[in-house]
VMD Tcl script that draws the C-alpha trace (Angstrom):
set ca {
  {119.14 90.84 115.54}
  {116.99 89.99 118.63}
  {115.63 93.58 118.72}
  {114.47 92.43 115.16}
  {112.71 89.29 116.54}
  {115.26 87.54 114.64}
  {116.83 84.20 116.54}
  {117.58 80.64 115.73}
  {114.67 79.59 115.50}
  {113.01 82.31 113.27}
  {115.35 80.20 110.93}
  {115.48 77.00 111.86}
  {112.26 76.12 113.60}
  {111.47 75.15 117.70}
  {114.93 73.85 118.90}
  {113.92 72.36 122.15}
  {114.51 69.15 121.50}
  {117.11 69.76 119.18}
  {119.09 71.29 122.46}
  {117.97 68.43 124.64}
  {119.23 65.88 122.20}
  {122.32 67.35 121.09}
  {123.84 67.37 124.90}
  {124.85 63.79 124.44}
  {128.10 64.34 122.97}
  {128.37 60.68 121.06}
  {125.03 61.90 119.41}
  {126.87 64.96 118.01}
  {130.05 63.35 117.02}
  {127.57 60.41 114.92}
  {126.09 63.24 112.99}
  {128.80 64.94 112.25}
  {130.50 61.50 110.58}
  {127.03 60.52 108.97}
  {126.96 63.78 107.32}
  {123.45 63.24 107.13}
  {120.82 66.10 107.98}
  {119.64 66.01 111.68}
  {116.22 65.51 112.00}
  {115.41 67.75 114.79}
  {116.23 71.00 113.73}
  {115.39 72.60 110.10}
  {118.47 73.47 108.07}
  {117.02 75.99 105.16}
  {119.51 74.79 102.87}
  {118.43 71.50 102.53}
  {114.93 72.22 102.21}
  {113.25 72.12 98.49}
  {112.95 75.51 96.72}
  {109.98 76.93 97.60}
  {110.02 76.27 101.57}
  {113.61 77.21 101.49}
  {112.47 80.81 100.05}
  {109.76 80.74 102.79}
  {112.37 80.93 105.42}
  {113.06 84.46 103.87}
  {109.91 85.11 103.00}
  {108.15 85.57 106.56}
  {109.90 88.73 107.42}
  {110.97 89.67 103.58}
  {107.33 89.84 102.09}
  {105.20 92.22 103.47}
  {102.11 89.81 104.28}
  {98.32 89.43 105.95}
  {97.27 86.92 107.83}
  {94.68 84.23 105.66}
  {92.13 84.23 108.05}
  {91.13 87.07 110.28}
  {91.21 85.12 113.28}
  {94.70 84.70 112.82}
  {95.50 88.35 113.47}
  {94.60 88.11 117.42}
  {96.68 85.09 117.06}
  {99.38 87.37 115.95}
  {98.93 89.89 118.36}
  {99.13 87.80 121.18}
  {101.68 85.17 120.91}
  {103.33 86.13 117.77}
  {103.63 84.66 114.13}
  {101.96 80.92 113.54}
  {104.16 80.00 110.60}
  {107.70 78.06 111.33}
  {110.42 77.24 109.29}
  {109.69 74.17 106.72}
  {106.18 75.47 106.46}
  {103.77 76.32 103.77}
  {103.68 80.04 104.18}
  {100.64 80.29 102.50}
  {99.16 78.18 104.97}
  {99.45 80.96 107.10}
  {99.62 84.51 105.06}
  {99.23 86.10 102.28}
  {102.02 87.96 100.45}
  {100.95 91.20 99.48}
  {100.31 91.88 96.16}
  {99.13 94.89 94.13}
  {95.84 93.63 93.39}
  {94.64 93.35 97.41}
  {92.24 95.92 98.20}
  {92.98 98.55 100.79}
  {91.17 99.34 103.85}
  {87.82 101.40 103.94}
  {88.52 104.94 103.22}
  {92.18 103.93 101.72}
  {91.70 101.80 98.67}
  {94.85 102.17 97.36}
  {97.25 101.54 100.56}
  {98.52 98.52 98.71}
  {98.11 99.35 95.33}
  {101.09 102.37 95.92}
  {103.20 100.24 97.30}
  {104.11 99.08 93.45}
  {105.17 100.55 90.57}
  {102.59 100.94 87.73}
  {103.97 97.03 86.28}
  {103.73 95.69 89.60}
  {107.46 95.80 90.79}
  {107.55 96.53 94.43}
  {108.91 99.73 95.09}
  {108.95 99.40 99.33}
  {111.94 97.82 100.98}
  {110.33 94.50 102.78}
  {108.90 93.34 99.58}
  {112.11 91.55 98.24}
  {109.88 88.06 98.16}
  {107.38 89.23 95.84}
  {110.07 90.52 93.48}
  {111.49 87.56 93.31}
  {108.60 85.32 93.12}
  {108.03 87.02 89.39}
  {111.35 86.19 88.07}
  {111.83 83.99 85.49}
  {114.95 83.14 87.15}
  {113.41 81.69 90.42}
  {110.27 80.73 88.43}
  {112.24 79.01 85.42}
  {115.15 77.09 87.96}
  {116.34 76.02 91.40}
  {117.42 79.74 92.45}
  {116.67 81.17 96.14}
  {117.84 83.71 98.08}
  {120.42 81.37 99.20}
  {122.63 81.90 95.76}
  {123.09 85.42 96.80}
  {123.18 85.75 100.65}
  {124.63 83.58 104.19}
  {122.81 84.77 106.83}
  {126.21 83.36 109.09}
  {128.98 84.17 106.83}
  {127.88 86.93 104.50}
  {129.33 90.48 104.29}
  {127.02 92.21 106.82}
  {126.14 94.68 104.25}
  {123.25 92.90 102.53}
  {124.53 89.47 104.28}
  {126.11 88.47 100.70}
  {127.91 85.75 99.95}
  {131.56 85.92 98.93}
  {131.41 86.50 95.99}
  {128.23 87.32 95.05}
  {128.49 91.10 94.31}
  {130.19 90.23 91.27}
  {128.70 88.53 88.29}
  {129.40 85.33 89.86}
  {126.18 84.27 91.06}
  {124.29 85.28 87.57}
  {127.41 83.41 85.74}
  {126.73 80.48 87.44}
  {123.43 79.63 85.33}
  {124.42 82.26 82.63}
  {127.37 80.40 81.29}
  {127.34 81.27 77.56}
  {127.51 85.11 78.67}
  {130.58 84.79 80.42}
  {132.30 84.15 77.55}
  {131.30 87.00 75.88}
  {130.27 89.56 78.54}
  {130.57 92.80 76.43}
  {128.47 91.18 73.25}
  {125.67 91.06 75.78}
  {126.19 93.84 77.47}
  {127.21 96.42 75.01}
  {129.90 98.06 77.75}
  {133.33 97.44 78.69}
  {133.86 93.82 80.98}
  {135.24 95.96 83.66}
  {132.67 98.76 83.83}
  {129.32 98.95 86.01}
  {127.35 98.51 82.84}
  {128.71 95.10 82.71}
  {127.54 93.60 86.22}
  {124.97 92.02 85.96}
  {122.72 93.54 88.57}
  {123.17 97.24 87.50}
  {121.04 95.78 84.76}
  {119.09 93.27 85.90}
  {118.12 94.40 89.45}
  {117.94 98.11 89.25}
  {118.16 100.68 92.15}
  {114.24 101.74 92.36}
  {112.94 100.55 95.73}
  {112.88 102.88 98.76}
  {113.17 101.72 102.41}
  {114.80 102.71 105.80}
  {116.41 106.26 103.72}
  {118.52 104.60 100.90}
  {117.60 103.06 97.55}
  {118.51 99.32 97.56}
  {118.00 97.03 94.29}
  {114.68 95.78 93.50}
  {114.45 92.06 93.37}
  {112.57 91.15 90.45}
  {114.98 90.11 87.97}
  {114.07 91.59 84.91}
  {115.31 92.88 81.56}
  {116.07 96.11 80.64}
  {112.57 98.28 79.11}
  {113.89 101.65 78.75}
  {110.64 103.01 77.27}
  {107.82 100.54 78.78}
  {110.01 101.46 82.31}
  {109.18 105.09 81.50}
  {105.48 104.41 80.38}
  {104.63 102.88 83.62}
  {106.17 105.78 85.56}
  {108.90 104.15 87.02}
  {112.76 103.66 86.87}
  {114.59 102.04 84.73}
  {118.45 100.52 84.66}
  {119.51 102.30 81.56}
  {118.20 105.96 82.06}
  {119.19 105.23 86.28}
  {122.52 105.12 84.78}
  {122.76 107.38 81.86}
  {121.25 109.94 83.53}
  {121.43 112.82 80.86}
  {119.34 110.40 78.55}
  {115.91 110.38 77.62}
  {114.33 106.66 77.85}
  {113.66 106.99 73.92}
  {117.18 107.27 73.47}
  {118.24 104.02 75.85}
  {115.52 101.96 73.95}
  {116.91 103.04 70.48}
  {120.09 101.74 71.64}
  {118.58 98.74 72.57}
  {116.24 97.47 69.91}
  {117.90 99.75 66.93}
  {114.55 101.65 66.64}
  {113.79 105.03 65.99}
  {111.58 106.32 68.49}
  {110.90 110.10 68.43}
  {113.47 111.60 70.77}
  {112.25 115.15 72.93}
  {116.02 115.15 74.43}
  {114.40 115.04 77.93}
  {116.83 113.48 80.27}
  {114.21 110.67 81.79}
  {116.20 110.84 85.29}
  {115.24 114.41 85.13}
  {111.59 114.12 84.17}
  {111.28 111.72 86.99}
  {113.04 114.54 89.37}
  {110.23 116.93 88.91}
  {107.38 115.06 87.16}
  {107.43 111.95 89.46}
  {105.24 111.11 92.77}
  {107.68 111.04 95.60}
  {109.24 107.88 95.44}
  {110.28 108.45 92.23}
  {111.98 111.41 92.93}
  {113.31 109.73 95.67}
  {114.90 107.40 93.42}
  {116.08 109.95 91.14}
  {118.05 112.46 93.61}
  {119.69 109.49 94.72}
  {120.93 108.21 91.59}
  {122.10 111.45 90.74}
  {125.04 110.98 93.08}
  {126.59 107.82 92.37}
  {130.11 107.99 91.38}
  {129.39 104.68 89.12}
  {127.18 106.62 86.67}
  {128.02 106.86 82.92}
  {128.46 110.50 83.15}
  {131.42 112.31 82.66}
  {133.14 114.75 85.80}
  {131.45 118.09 83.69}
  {128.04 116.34 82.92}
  {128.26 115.71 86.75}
  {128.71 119.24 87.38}
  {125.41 119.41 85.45}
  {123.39 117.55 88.01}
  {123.94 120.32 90.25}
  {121.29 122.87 89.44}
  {118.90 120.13 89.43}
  {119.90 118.95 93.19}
  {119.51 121.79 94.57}
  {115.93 122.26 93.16}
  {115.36 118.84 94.62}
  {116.84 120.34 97.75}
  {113.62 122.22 97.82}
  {111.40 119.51 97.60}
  {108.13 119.03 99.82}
  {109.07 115.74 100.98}
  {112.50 115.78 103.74}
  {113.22 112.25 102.57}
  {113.52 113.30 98.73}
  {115.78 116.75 99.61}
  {117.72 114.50 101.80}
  {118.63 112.55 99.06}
  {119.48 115.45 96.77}
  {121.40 116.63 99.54}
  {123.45 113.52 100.18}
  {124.04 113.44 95.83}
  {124.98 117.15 95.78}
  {127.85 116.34 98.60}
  {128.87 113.38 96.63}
  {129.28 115.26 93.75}
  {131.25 118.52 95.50}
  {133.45 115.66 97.07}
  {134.32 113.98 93.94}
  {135.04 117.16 92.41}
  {137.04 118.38 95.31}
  {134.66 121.34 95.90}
  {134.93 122.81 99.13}
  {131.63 124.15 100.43}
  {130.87 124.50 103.76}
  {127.54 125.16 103.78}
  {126.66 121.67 103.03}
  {127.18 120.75 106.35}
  {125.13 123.66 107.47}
  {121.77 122.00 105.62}
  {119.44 120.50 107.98}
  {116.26 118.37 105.55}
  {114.28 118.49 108.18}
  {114.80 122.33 109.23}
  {112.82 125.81 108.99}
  {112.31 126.50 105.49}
  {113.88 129.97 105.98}
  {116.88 127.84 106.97}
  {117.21 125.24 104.45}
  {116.58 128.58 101.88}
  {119.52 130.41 102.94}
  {121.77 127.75 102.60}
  {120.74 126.93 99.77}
  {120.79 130.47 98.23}
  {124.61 130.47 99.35}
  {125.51 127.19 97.11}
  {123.98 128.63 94.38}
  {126.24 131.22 94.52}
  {129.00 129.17 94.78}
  {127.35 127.38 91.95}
  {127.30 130.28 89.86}
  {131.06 130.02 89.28}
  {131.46 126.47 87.64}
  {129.58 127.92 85.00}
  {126.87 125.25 84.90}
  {123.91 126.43 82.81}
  {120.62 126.47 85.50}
  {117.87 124.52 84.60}
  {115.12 126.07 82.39}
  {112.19 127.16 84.53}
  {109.68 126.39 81.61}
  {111.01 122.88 81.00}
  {110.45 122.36 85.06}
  {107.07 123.49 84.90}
  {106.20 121.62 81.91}
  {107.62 118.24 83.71}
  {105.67 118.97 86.89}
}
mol new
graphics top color blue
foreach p $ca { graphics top sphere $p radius 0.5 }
foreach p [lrange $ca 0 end-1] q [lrange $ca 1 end] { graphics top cylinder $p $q radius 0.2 }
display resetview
């Protein structure tokens, strides 16, 4: 955490005098029987919403200073704002709207999806901060995570990878979870999250769930060029398709898988986000429609950008693993190798391929999505 810059007092504010007075034992043991706050630190929790939030904020919302004088500020002696501040008395969150630097206009810009959902790890504020469920109640980031006592994956609260948390507020739902969801109470398509806070943003090589509580917009998600929960899921479906199922429409259907059209037709985060997806074991495909992903990986294995064939690499494995396939030359792929490498290895699982009797992907349907 300290290699982070993160300490007690990125938290709770300056504790100098919260040290000095606490040594006095009496002091200590009066608090603790008061049960009332102690003034000289800051305790996030029992600050109001917003500066509660802002705690998180400073390192979880990628941010500019206000003024330009504050950068040197910055620079030299570090970050001006402190826990229990205004943070926008200090920075400016990032949005998708601020303009880029001479000669790179859209350095922010591509940092969102096409709706304005962050798509960058760091950016977990900004999601948030469009949510009708931190907008429209009390909710902060405290609901979901303990940055003492939370698992240290994520830092989540007991609890809280359930639908728990959502529950809480959602009460009429819990009643009825499969009315509103339309899957089995027990499945993935029933927590809340899987549909509600998608996998779509990319940071430090995994996919993590974006933070903007939304709901479900299988074909909107696909007009803006971005992912969606149902298609991230149903991965042999075409968004069409997912938003039939949701609004009873009858959108013309092409039969395009949209986790597939994102594969080859996407920028690279997007195919980022699709290789990825393609190897979760909690998808609503079958163990042969998984099989079925593999031509597609190892085209992505092929892909100009290392971090997108490492993630088709990592979802091929996956797959061979849950189908108890053993192939060696997995372990022989290197992302980041010589071409000619990467190549022959992946020439060799193709062969091995070739035997599962998996139909390869059409080479005119790839070029058309590209």
């Amino acid at each position: 955490m300290a290699e982070l810059g993160i300490a007690c007092e990125t938290c709770h504010g300056p504790g100098a005098e919260h040290a000095a007075r606490n040594r006095n034992p009496l002091r200590r043991y009066a608090l603790h029987l008061s049960g009332l706050g102690d003034s000289t630190i800051v305790h996030p929790a029992r600050l109001d919403q917003s500066r509660q939030t802002y705690v998180c904020a400073q390192c979880h919302a990628q941010r500019l200073p206000v003024r330009l004088d504050l950068t040197e500020t910055w620079l030299s002696s570090g970050p001006t704002f402190r826990a229990g501040d205004d943070l926008y008395q200090h920075v400016r969150p990032v949005t998708q709207q601020e303009p880029g630097p001479p000669g790179n206009p859209d350095l922010y810009r591509l940092r969102f999806w096409n709706d304005a959902t962050p798509r960058l790890s760091a950016y977990e504020f900004q999601g948030m901060a469009q949510s009708e469920c931190y907008l429209k109640s009390d909710m902060t980031c405290l609901n979901c995570h303990d940055a003492h006592g939370g698992d240290p994956a994520g830092m989540m609260r007991d609890g809280a990878r359930g639908n728990t948390a959502c529950l809480t507020c959602h009460q009429p739902i819990a009643a009825k979870v499969s009315a509103h969801t339309r899957h089995a109470p027990e499945s993935s398509g029933s927590l809340c999250v899987n549909c509600h806070m998608p996998r779509m943003v990319y940071g430090v090589m995994d996919i993590h769930r974006s933070h903007r509580i939304e709901v479900p917009a299988p074909q909107q998600n696909a007009l803006d060029q971005r992912p969606g929960a149902c298609t991230g899921c149903h991965l042999d479906k075409s968004a069409a398709w997912a938003q039939n199922q949701l609004a009873a429409s009858a959108l013309p259907d092409d039969g395009v898988a949209e986790n597939l059209r994102q594969l080859f037709g996407g920028d690279a985060v997007q195919r980022a986000v699709a290789a990825q997806l393609a190897g979760r074991a909690d998808s609503a495909l079958t163990p042969e429609q998984r099989l079925a992903l593999i031509p597609q990986l190892l085209l992505a294995m092929e892909d100009g950008y290392p971090a997108v064939r490492r993630f088709a690499w990592k979802s091929l494995s996956a797959l061979a693993a849950g189908a108890s396939l053993s192939w060696p030359e997995l372990e022989q792929f290197d992302f980041t190798g010589e071409p000619g490498a990467r190549a022959a290895v992946i020439s060799q699982l193709r062969r091995r391929a070739s035997s599962l009797n998996v139909l390869p992907l059409d080479a005119a349907l790839i070029a058309q999505l590209r």
